[in-house]
VMD Tcl script that draws the C-alpha trace (Angstrom):
set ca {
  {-18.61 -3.07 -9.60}
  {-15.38 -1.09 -10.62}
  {-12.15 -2.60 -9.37}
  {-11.17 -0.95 -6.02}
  {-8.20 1.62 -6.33}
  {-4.86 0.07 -4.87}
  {-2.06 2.54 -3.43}
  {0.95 0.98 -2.28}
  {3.54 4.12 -0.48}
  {6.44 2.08 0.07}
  {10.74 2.44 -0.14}
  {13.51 0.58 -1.06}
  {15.07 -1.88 1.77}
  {11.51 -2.06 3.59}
  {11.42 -5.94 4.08}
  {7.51 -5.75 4.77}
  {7.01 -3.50 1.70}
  {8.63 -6.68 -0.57}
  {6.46 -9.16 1.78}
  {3.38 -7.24 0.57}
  {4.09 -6.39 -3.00}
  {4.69 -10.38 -3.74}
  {1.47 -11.04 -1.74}
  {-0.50 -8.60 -4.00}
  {1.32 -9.60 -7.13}
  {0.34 -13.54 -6.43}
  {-3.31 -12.74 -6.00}
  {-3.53 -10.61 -9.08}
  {-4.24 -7.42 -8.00}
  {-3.53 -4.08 -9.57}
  {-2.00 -1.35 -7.17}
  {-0.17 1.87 -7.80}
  {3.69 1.86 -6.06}
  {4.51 5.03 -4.96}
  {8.04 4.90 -3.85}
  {8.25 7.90 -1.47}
  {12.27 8.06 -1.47}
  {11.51 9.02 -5.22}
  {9.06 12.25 -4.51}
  {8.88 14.36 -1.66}
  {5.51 14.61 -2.25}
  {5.05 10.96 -1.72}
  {5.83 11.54 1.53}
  {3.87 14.66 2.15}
  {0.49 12.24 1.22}
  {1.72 9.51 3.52}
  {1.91 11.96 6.72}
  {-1.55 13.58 5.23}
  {-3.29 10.20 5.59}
  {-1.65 9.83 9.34}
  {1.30 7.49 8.46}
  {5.01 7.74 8.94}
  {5.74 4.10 8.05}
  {5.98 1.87 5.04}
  {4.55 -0.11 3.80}
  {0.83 2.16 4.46}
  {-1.69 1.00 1.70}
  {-4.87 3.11 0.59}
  {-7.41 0.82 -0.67}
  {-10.17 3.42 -1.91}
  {-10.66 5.43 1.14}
  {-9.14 3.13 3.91}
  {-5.92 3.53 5.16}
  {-4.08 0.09 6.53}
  {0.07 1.15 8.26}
  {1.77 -1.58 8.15}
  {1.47 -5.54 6.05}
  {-1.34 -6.74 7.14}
  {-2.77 -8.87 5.06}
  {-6.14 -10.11 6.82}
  {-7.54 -6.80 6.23}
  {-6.06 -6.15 3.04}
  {-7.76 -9.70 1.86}
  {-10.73 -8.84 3.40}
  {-11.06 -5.02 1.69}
  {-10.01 -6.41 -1.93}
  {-12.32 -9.99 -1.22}
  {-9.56 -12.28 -1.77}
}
mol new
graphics top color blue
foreach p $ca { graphics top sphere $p radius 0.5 }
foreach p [lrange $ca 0 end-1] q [lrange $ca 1 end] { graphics top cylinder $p $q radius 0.2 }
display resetview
């Protein structure tokens, strides 16, 4: 089984955002950070998938607003 795809949308001075990077970074797991003051269309694929916060993380098709790291342990089977 392939690895699950990991995207973090996140932005600079988002305390939650830091809270979750350093929780994925301690259990190992790969994620792409797209930093959505950096690219409009950053933010164009957060409000697509129904989000207008940070930190919103897409872990192959499901969408999780917000740090919440129950669910995020549970998708990844940490």
């Amino acid at each position: 089984m392939s690895e699950p795809k990991v995207i973090l949308y996140s932005q600079p001075g988002c305390p939650p955002c830091g809270a979750e990077k350093e929780f994925l970074d301690s259990q190992g797991v790969e994620y792409e950070e797209r930093n959505i003051r950096e690219d409009p269309e950053y933010v164009q694929q957060l409000q697509e998938l129904g989000s207008h916060s940070t930190p919103t993380t897409v872990i192959d098709d499901e969408v999780i607003i917000g740090f919440d790291r129950e669910k995020i342990s549970e998708l990844l089977d940490l």
